[in-house]
N, C-alpha and C positions, 0 to 999 in steps of 0.2 A: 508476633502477638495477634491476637483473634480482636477484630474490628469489630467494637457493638455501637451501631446506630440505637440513638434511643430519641424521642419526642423533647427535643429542648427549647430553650439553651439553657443551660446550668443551672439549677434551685428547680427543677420539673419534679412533681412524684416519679415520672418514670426513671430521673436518675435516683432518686429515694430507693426505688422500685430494682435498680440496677445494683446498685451497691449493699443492697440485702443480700446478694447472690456472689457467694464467696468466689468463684470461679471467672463472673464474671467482671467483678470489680478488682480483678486481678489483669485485666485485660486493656485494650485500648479503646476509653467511650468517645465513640463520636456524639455530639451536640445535633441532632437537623431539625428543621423549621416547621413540619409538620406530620402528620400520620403517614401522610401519599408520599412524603421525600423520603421518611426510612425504608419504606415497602420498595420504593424504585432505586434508592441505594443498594439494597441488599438485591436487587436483581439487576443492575450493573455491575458489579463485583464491587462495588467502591465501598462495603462493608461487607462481611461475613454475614450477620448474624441482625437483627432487627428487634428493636425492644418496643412497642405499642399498647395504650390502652382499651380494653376491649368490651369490660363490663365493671359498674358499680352498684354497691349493694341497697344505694336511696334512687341513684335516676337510673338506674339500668342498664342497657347496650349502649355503646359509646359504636352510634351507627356508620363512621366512617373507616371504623378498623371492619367493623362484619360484614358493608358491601364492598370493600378493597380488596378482601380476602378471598369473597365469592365471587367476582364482578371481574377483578382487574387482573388478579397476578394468580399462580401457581405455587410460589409460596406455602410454605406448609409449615403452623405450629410446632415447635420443640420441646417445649414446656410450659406452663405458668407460673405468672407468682403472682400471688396477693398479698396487696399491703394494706396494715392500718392507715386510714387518710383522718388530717383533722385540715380541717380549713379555719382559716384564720382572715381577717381582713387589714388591711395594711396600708400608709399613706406616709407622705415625706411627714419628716419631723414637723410637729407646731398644727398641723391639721387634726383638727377636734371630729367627733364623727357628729356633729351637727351641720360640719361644713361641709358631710359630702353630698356632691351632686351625680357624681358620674363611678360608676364603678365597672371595673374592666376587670374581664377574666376569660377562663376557657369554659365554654356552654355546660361540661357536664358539672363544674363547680354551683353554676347558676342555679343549676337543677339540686343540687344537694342540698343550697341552705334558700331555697325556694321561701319558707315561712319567715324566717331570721329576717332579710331583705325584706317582705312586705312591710314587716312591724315593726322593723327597725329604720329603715330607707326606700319607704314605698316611694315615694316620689322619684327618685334617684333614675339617671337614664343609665340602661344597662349598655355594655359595651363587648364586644366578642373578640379574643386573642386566638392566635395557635395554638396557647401554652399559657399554664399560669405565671410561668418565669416571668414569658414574653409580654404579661399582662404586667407584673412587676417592673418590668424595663422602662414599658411603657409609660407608668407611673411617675419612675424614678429621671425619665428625661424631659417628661413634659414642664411644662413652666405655669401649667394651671395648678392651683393649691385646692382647689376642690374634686381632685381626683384619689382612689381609692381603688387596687388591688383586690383580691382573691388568690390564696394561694396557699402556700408552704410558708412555716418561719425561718426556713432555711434561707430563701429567695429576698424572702423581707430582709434580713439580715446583708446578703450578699447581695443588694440592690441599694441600699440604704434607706431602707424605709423602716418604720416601724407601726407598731401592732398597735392599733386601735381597735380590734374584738379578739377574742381568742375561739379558738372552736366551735364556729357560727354553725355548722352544720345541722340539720332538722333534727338527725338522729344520732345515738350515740354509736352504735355499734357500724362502721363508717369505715369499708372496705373498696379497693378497688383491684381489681384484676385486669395484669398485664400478661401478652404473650409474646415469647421470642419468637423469630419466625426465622426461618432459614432453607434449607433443599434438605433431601431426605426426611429418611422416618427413623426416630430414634428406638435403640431397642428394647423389648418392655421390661420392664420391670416388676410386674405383677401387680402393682396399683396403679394402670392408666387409664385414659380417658381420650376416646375419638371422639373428631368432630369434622358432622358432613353436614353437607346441604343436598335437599331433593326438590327437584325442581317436578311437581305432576306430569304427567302425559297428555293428560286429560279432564278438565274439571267436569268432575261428576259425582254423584252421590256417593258418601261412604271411602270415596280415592284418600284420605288422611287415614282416616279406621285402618283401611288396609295398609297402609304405610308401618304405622303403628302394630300392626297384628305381628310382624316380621318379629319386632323384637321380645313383644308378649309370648307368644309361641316357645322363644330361646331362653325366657326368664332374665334376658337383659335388663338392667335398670337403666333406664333414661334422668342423665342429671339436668337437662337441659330442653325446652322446647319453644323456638321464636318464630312466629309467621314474619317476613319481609318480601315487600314488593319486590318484583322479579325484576323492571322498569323495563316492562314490554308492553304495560296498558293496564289500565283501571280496573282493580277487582284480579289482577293476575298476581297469587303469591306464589314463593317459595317458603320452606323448612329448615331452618335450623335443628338440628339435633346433636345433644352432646350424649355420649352412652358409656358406661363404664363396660371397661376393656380393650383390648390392640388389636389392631390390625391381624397382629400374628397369632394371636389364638383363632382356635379353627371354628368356634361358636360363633366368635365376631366377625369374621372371613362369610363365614356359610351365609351369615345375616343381609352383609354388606351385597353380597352374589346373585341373593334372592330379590331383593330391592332392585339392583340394576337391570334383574331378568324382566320381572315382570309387575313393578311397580311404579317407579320413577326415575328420570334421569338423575346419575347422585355423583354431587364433585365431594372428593373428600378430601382434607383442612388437615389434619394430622391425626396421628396415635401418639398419646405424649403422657410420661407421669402425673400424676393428682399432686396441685399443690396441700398447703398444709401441715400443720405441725404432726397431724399423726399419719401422714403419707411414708415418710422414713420406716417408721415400726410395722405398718402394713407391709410394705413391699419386704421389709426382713420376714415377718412372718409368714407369707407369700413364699417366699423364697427355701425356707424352711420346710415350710408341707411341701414343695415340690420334690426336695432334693428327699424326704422323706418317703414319697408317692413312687419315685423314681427309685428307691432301693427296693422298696416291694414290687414294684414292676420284676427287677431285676430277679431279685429273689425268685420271682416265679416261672420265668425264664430259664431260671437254671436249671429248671426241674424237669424240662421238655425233654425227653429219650431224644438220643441222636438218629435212631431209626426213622 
C-alpha cells in the first residue's frame, strides 16, 4: 500500500482533507507532527506521498508549506484538494465559554475566526499548536478547566471535548487547500495548473512587468500571484506564480524556457490537475476536443500524395 503522510494526529482537516480523496483513503495514512515532518518523510522514503496545507480562502498562504517547498526540498505538487472548513470552538465537558481564558490552536485557524475571538474572547491568551488536533489533545489532557480548542467537531468528539461555539469563522464561504506532494510530474490531463517560483536577476525597473509579459504574450491565464521574501536580505523578494496548463503542452514549455532564458531564475513546484467539482467535466471535455482535433489532424494527413 501507498504511504500518505498528512499534517496530524487524527481529527486534522488534512486527514478531512485526506479521506475526501477516494484513492487515497484507500491507502495507508500516516499521522506526523508537523508540515516540515511530512515534507522530510516523503523525502526519506519513510512515506510515499505527503498531504499539506498550503492556502485558505479568509487568512491566505499557510507560509510554511510555500517556503518548504521553495526553500527546502525538491519536492513537487501531485495534485490539490480543497475542502470546506467550518471551525468550531471546543473545551472538556462543564466549561461554559465565559470561563475561557486560553484558547489553543493552529495559527491559520486564529487567523480565520480573527473577529469571532475579539468579540467574543478578547481578553482570552491565544496559544499556538502544530495542528488543530494537536490543539484538541492539548486541551483534552490538560488539567486547567479554562482552556478551549480550535478545530474540527471530528477531533472534539474523538478528544472528548465538546462544542461550546459552532462555526466561529469570520466568513461563511470557508475553504482550504491542501497539496500532495511527492517525486515526478503527473500526466496532464487537460485541466492543470503549474506552479513556480522566480527568483529576479536583478532588482530594477519594470524586472516583474517583464516577468509577467512571458505569459501575456502566450495568453496564459495566471490563477495565482504572491511576492515572498527570498531570506537573503530586506526588501529581496521572490514570485509565486500559479498558471493554468502543464508542463507538457508546448505553450507552457515555450513560456517556462523563455523565463529561465532571459528573465529569472525559476524553480518549478509541479504540473498537476485543477481541484474542484467541475475539474472532472473539463478534463472530459478537454479530452474530447483533442481526440476530436487529433481525427482532423489525421484526416488531413491522409490526403498528402505519397510523392
Amino acid at each position: 500500500m501507498t504511504r500518505v503522510g498528512y499534517l496530524g494526529p487524527r481529527g486534522t482537516f488534512a486527514e478531512e482533507a485526506l479521506l475526501s480523496q477516494a484513492d487515497l483513503a484507500a491507502e495507508d495514512p500516516v499521522p506526523l507532527r508537523t508540515v516540515p515532518d511530512v515534507l522530510t518523510a516523503v523525502e526519506r522514503g519513510e512515506v510515499d506521498v505527503g498531504l499539506v496545507p498550503i492556502e485558505n480562502s479568509i487568512d491566505g498562504t499557510v507560509t510554511v508549506t510555500l517556503d518548504s517547498l521553495a526553500f527546502d526540498t525538491d519536492l513537487l505538487i501531485q495534485r490539490e484538494v480543497d475542502l470546506p472548513v467550518s471551525l468550531h470552538l471546543c473545551a472538556k465537558p462543564g466549561t461554559r465559554l465565559a470561563d475561557v481564558r486560553v484558547v489553543v490552536s493552529h495559527p491559520s485557524p486564529f487567523g480565520q475566526c480573527r473577529t469571532w475571538l475579539t468579540r467574543k474572547l478578547g481578553t482570552a491568551d491565544l496559544l499556538v499548536a502544530n495542528s488543530t488536533a494537536d490543539a484538541a489533545q492539548q486541551v483534552a489532557a490538560s488539567d486547567a478547566t479554562d482552556r478551549a480548542s480550535i478545530g474540527t467537531a471530528h477531533a472534539a468528539e474523538r478528544y472528548g471535548l465538546e462544542v461550546l461555539a459552532s462555526e466561529i469563522e469570520d466568513h461563511p464561504e470557508n475553504e482550504t487547500r491542501f497539496v500532495l506532494v511527492g517525486r515526478g510530474v503527473p500526466s496532464p490531463t487537460g485541466h492543470d495548473k503549474t506552479s513556480i517560483v522566480c527568483f529576479q536577476r536583478e532588482d530594477r525597473p519594470g524586472s516583474l512587468l517583464a516577468i509577467l509579459q512571458e505569459f501575456a504574450a502566450r495568453a496564459i491565464n495566471l490563477t495565482k500571484l504572491e511576492s515572498r521574501p527570498t531570506k537573503r536580505g530586506l526588501g529581496q523578494y521572490c514570485f509565486f506564480i500559479d498558471f493554468e496548463g502543464h508542463l507538457a503542452d508546448e505553450l507552457s514549455a515555450d513560456c517556462l524556457r523563455n523565463l529561465a532564458a532571459n528573465q529569472a531564475e525559476v524553480k518549478f513546484l509541479g504540473s498537476y490537475p485543477v481541484a474542484g467539482e467541475a475539474g472532472p467535466a473539463r478534463r472530459q471535455a478537454a479530452s474530447e476536443a483533442w481526440r476530436t482535433a487529433s481525427d482532423w489532424v489525421d484526416a488531413l494527413r491522409a490526403q498528402i500524395r505519397p510523392d
